[in-house]
N, C-alpha and C positions, 0 to 999 in steps of 0.2 A: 148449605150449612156454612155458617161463618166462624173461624175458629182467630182467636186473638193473638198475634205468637212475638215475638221481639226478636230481632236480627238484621239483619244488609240483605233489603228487597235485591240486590244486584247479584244474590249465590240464591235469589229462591231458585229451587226446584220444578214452580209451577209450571204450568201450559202457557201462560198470559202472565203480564203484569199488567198494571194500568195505574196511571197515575196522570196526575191536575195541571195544565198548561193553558195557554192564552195561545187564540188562535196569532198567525203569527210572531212567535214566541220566539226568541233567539237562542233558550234551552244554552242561558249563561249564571245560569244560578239554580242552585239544589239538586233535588233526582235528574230532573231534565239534562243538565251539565252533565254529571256521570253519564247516564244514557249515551248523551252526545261523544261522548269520550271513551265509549268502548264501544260504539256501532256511529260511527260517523256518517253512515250512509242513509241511515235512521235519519238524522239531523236533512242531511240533504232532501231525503225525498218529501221532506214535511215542508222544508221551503218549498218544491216545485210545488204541495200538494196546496200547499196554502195561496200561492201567486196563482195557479188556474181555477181552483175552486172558491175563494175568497168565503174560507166556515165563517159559522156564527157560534158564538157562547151557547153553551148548551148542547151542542152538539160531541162530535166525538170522531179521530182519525185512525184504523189500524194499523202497523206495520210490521211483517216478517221480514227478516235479515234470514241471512245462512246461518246457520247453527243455534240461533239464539232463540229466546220465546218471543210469541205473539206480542205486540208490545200495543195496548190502549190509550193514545192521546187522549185525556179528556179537557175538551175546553170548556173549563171550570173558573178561568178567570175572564178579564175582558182585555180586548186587543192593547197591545202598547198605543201607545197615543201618539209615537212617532217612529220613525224608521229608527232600529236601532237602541230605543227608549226599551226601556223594565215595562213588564204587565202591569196590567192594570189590576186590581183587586178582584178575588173570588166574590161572589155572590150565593147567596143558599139556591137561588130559585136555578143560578147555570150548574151547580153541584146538582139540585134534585132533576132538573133534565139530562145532563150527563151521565148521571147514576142508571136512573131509565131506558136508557140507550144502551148505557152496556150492558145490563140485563135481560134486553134484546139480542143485543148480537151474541153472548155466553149462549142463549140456548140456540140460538138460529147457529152458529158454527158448532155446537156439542163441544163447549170447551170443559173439561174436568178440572180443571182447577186454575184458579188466578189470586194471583198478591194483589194487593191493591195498599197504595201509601194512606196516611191521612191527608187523604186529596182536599188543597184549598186552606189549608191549617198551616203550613208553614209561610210560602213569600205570597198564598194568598189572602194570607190575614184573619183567616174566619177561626171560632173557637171550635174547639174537635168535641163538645159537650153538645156545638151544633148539625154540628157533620157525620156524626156516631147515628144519630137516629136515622139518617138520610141511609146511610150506606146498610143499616137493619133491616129499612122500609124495602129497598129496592133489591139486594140481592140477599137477603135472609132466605130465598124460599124458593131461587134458583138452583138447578139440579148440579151444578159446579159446587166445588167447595173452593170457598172464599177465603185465606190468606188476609189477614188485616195487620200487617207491619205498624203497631202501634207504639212500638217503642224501637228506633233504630240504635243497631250495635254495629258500629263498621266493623268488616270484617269476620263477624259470629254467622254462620250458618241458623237460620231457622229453625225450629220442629213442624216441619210440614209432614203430614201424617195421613 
């Protein structure tokens, strides 16, 4: 079930969040930045995860911290183009394999619920009139209920319900 709600993905409630990154991401701009900035170690293990396993767009990274929720890298954009450089732009076709994937792993770990941004709509450029269907298509019909931070409020608590 996807329910629409407005608030700061960073006080949900849920199980998971997941939200839109470039593999090898430097997670110095937007959700990612915060992420980085309240679980640093989040940040770290996604450099090692990225330097040994070299992902691909479309794919998708998890990470549990102590206290915190399941946190879904989706690589929804394409790599920086240099060490150090900004991502490179989202695409629909690494949002619809990304979306796939975590719709996968939602039932394969029995997650009850997960936020999820407008993955790829902000520093990855795509229109969310494109990205709304994708995320209808792929977790409309997964047994979690889906959290869709569609309008962020810093600082407002959610109606997760």
């Amino acid at each position: 079930m996807i329910k629409y709600v407005k608030g700061d993905i960073l006080l949900s409630q849920s199980q998971a969040v997941a939200h839109g990154v470039a593999p090898n991401d430097d997670f110095k701009q937007g959700l990612a930045l915060s992420l980085r900035e309240q679980w640093p170690s989040l940040y770290n293990d996604f450099r090692h995860f990225c330097k040994t396993t070299h992902p691909k767009e479309g794919g998708l990274w998890s990470w549990k911290g102590a206290g915190g929720p399941l946190i879904y890298n989706l690589f929804t954009q394409q790599h920086p183009k240099t060490q150090g450089s900004h991502p490179g732009k989202a695409s629909e076709k690494y949002v619809n394999q990304s979306l796939k994937n975590l719709a996968k792993e939602l039932e394969k770990e029995d997650i009850k619920s997960v936020a999820i941004t407008k993955v790829a709509t902000g520093v990855g450029g795509l229109d969310w009139e494109d990205v709304k269907p994708l995320i209808e298509k792929h977790l409309g019909e997964v047994k979690s209920t889906v959290y869709v931070y569609e309008n962020f409020v810093k600082g407002e608590s959610a109606t997760e319900q």
